[in-house]
N, C-alpha and C positions, 0 to 999 in steps of 0.2 A: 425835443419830441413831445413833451407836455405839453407845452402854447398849442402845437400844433393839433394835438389828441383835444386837448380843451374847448379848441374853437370847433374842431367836427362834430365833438357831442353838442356845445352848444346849439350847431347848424339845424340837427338831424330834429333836437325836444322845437326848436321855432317851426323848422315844416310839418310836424307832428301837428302842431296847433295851427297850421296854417297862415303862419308870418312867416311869407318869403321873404320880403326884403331883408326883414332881421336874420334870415334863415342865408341868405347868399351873403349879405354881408361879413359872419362868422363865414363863411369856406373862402372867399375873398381872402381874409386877412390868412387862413390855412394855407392858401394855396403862396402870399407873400412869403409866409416862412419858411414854406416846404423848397423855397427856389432860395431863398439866402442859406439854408441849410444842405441844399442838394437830395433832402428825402424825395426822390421819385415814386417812391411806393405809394406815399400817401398824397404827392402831388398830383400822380393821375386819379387818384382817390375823389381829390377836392375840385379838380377838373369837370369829372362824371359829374358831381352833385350838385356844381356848378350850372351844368349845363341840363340837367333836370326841371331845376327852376324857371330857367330861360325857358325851354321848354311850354311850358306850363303856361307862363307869361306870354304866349306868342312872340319870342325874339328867338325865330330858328336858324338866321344868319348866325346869329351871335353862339348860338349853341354849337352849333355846325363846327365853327371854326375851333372850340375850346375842345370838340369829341374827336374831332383831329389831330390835334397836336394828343389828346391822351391816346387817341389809337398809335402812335407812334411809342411814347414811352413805352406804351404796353409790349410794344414788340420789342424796342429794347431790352426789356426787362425780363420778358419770356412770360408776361403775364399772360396768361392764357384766360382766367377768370375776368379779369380787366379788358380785355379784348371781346371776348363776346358780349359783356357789354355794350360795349363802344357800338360794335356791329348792330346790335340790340335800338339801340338808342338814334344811331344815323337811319339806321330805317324807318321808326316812326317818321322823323322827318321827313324824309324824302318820299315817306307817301301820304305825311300831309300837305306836303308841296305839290302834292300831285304828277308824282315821279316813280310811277309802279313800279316799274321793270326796275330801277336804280333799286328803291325799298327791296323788293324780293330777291336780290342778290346779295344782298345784304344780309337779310335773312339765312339766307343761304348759307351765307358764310358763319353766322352765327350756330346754327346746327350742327356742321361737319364739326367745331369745334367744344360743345357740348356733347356731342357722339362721343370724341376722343375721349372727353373727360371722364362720360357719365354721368354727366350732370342731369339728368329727369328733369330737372324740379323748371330749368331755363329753357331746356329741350322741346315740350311741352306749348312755353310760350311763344318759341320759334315757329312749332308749326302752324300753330292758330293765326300767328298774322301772316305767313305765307299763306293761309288759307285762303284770308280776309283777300290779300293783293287780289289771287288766282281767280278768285268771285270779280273784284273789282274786274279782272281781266278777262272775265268770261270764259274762263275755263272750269267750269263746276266740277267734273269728274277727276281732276287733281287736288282740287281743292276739298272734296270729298274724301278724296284717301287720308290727307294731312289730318282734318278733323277727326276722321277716325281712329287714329294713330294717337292723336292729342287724348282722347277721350278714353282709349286703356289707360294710357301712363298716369293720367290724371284719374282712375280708378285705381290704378296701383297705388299711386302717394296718397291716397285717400283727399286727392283736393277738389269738393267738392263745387267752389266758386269757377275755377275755370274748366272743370266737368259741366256745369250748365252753360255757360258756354257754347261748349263745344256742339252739345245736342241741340241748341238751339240755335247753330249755325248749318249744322246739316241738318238740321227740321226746316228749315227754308229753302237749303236747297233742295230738300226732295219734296215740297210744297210744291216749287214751282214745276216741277217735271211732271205734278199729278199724281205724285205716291200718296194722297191723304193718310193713308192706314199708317204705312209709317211714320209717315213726319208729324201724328197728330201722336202714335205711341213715343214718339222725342222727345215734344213737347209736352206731354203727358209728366213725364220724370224729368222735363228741367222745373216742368211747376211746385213738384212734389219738394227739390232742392231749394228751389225761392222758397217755398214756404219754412224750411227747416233753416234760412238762412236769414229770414225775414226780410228775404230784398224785394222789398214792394214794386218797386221801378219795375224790375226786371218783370216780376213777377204779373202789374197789370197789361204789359207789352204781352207777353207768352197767351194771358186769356183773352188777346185780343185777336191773334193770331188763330187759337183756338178756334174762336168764338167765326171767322174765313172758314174754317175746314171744316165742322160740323155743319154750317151752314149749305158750304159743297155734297154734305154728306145726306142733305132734307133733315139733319139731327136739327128742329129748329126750337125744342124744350133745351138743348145742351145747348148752342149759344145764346139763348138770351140766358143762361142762367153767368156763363163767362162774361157777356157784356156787363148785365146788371150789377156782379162783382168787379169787375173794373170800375165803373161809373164810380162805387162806391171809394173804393182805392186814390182814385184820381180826385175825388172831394179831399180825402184826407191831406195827399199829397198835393194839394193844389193846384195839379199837372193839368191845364183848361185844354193844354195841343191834344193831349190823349184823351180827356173828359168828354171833346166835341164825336173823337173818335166813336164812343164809347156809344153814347147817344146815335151816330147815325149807322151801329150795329142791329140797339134793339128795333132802330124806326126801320131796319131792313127785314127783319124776324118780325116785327108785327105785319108788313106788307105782306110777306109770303104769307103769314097765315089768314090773313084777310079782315085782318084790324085797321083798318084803316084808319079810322078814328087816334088810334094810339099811335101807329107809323107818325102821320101827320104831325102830331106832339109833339115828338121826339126828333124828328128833323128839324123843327122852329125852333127848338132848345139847340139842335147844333147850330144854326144860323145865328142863334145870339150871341151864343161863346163866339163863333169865328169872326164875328165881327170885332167881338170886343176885342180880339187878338189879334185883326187884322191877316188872319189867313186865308187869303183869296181861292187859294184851290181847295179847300175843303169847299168853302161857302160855296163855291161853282156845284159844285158836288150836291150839298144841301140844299140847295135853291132847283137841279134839276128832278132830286130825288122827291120834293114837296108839288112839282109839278105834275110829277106820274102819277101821284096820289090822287092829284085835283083833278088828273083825267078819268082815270079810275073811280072814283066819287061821282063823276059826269056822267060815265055812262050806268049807273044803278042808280042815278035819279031818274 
């Protein structure tokens, strides 16, 4: 049982530090022991963490087949912990394969079995990606209840990481139905959560989003003050896809207000990032929006 216990910690402190290979290689040698020894507890154990990795790596044939054979032990075993997992795990897959319907039943199955338990903490995670599928699948008003659902529990366990989340999955869905007031109070407190959690990422996505619905709103002092904080974020971050974004906010907020002059600027600066990043469909984007400018300049000469 040592070897075995040894190689898992060792597994867990490499993926900590982000050496897979060192990191599968120790649950590898785990999972050899745990089968010359018979431990199945720990063999579906080194299975899972096995197939994490793969995961991760893009090898989700290879995962697939390793979270099958643990979805079986587990049921031998009566693991009930170990099996929502499994369930947990095959559904990423299978909707990054691009297999919704498979993923969300999966899901599925993973819930009723965290219900039984009690488990909050997994339960939580289950509905956010049946949410995600339901979105994929165009069903927003199911996928809205689950969020919702997600968004107590995860006020209850005080977790505030997949709390933003969740309000900024249902700030887009009730974005795009037209609810501004709501979806902009969502995002309002998932910004508030980025900032107390310092996740930048998240954080310059949310004021970009913002920065759409103030704009819907004539608020055009409130989005450029979100873009121009973005813009800032994304220098730090390096992030040029969001950066260009960022840029053809304020060049759409100097248009409305009839800066032309600074519109105009602002969209050349996104046309340079896009190029250098080679992103065609923004630059389509940048390239029409500097022409309505050039027209608009034409006619007040």
């Amino acid at each position: 049982m040592f070897l075995q216990s040894a190689n898992a910690s060792q597994g867990i402190v490499f993926s900590k530090r982000g050496n897979l290979d060192d990191a599968l290689a120790c649950y590898v040698e785990q999972e050899k022991i745990c089968r010359d020894t018979g431990e199945k507890k720990y063999l579906q154990k080194s299975l899972l963490d096995q197939a994490g990795i793969l995961m991760i790596t893009g090898k989700l044939d290879s995962a697939m087949l390793l979270l099958q054979e643990q979805e079986q032990i587990c049921r031998d075993l009566k693991n009930k912990n170990g099996l929502q997992a499994s369930f947990a795990h095959q559904g990423l897959i299978q909707e990054n394969s691009g297999n919704p319907e498979q993923a969300l039943k999966l899901y599925q199955k993973q819930e009723q079995i965290c219900r039984k338990l009690g488990d909050k903490k997994y339960l939580q995670l289950s509905l956010g990606n049946q949410g995600n599928v339901l979105r994929k699948l165009e069903n927003p008003d199911s996928a809205l209840a689950l969020y919702k659902e997600q968004e107590n529990i995860c006020r209850e366990l005080k977790d505030r990481e997949n709390l933003h989340k969740s309000l900024g999955n249902q700030g887009a869905i009730l974005k795009t139905r037209g609810d501004r007031d709501e979806s902009l109070r969502l995002y309002r407190e998932q910004e508030l959560i980025c900032r107390s959690l310092n996740d930048q990422d998240t954080l310059h996505r949310n004021l970009n989003t913002q920065g759409l619905i103030l704009m819907g709103k004539n608020d055009l002092k409130g989005a450029l003050t979100c873009y121009t904080e973005q813009e800032k974020i994304c220098r730090e971050l390096n992030d040029k896809k969001y950066l260009q974004a960022a840029f053809w906010g304020q060049g759409a907020v100097f248009m409305s207000s009839g800066n032309l002059d600074k519109a105009l600027k602002m969209f050349k600066e996104q046309e340079r990032i896009c190029r250098e990043i080679n992103d065609t469909e923004s630059l389509h984007i940048s390239l029409h929006s500097q022409k309505l400018v050039m027209n608009e300049l034409g006619r007040k000469q």
